[in-house]
N, C-alpha and C positions, 0 to 999 in steps of 0.2 A: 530675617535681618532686622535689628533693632533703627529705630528713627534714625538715635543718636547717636548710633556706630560709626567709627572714627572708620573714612574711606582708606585700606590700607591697600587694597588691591591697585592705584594708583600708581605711579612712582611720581616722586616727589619732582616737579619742574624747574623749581625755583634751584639755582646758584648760591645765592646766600636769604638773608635777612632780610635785605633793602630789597631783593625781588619780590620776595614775597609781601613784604607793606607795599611796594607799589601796586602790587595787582589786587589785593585786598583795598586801597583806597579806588585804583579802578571801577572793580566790583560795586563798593557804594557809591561811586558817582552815579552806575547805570545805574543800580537802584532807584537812587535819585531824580534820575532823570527820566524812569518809568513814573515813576510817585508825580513828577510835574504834568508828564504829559496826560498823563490820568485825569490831572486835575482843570488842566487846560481842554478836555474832550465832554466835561462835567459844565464846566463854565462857556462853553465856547455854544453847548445847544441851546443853552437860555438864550444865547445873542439871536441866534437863528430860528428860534420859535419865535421871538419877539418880531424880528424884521418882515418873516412872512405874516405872523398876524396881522403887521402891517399893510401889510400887501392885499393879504386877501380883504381885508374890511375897507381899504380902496377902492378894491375890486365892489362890493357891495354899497358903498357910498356912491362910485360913480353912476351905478346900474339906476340906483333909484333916485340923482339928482334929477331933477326939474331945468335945474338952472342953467343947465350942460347944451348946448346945442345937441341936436339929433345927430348934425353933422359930424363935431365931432367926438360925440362919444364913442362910436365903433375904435377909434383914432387909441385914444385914452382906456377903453377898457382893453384892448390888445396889447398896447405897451406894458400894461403892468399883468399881465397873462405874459408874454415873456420874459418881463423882466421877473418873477416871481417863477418860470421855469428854469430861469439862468440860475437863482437863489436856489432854488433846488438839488438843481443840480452840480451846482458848487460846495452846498451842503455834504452832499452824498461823497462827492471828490476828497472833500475835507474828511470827510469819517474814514473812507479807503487811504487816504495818507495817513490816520492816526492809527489805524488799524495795522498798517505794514509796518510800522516804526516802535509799535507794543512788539510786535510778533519780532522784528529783529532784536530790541534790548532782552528779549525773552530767553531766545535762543543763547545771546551772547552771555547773559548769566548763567544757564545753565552750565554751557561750555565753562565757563572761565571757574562757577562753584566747582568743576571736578577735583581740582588741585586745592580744595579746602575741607576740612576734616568732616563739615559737617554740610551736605548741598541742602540747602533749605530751599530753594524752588523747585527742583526736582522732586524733591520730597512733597512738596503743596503741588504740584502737579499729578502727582501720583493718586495722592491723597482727594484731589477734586476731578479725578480721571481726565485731564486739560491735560496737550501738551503746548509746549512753548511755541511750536509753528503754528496751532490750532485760529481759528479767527477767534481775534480779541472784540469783534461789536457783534453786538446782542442783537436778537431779530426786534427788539423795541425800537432801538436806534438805528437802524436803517427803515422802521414802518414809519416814522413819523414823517422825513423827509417825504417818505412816499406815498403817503395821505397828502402831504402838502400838494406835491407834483400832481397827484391823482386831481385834485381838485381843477388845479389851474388846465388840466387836460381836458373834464370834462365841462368846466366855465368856458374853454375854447370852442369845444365841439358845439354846446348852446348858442353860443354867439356867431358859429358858421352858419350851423345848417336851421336857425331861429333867431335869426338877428332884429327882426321887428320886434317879438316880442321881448327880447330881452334888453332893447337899448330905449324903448318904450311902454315900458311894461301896465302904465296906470291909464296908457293914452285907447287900449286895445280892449277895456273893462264894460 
């Protein structure tokens, strides 16, 4: 079967005219609205690498201030060990929501190209062996969060079962 063979095996869904512009402007709104949230899942990890870089060079600021009382830095470096696990793992949450919402506009253009002559995602599915339900995030994007979490997991573990030396690290030299 050629790419660009007109789908004739079909029968035609549409009633008139006006159906078929309507589902054809359908069609590209979800386009559309793949193409934003794409761009919103590209723009959205900058946000979230930045906030935990935050986080964790708190983490490392506080470890090595002086200035911090003994007492309460255990206080201060666990707050931002949960709060940097909550980031995390709201990260991750966030990727699972962009993930199932690629996979549904996926499916829905597939569906809705059959009633058009020529299904151009099916066809790019074919073509990059992907189907439309397949997961839409990459094993990059869900490592990084999970480097993050990994970190703030094992900064807890140091800080339980090593907590002199880690909440006075220069005082023990």
């Amino acid at each position: 079967m050629n790419m660009l063979e007109i789908n004739e095996n079909l029968p035609v869904q549409f009633k008139n005219e006006t159906e078929k512009h309507i589902a054809f402007e359908q069609y590209k709104i979800l386009v559309e609205s793949l193409n934003k949230i794409n761009d919103t899942r590209e723009n959205s990890n900058n946000f979230w690498i930045a906030v935990n870089g935050v986080a964790t060079s708190s983490l490392a600021y506080m470890r090595d201030a002086q200035n911090i009382s003994q007492h309460h830095k255990p206080f201060l470096l666990w707050t931002i060990i949960i709060i940097g696990t909550f980031l995390c793992l709201s990260w991750l949450s966030y990727l699972w929501t962009i993930k199932k919402s690629v996979e549904i506009r996926n499916r829905l253009l597939v569906e809705l190209e059959q009633y058009f002559p020529i299904p151009l995602f099916a066809k790019l599915f074919t073509l990059s062996q992907q189907k439309p339900d397949r997961s839409a995030l990459t094993v990059k994007e869900m490592l990084v969060p999970s480097l993050f979490l990994t970190g703030y997991i094992f900064f807890a573990a140091l800080l339980f079962f090593f907590k002199q030396e880690v909440i006075a690290p220069f005082m023990h030299s």
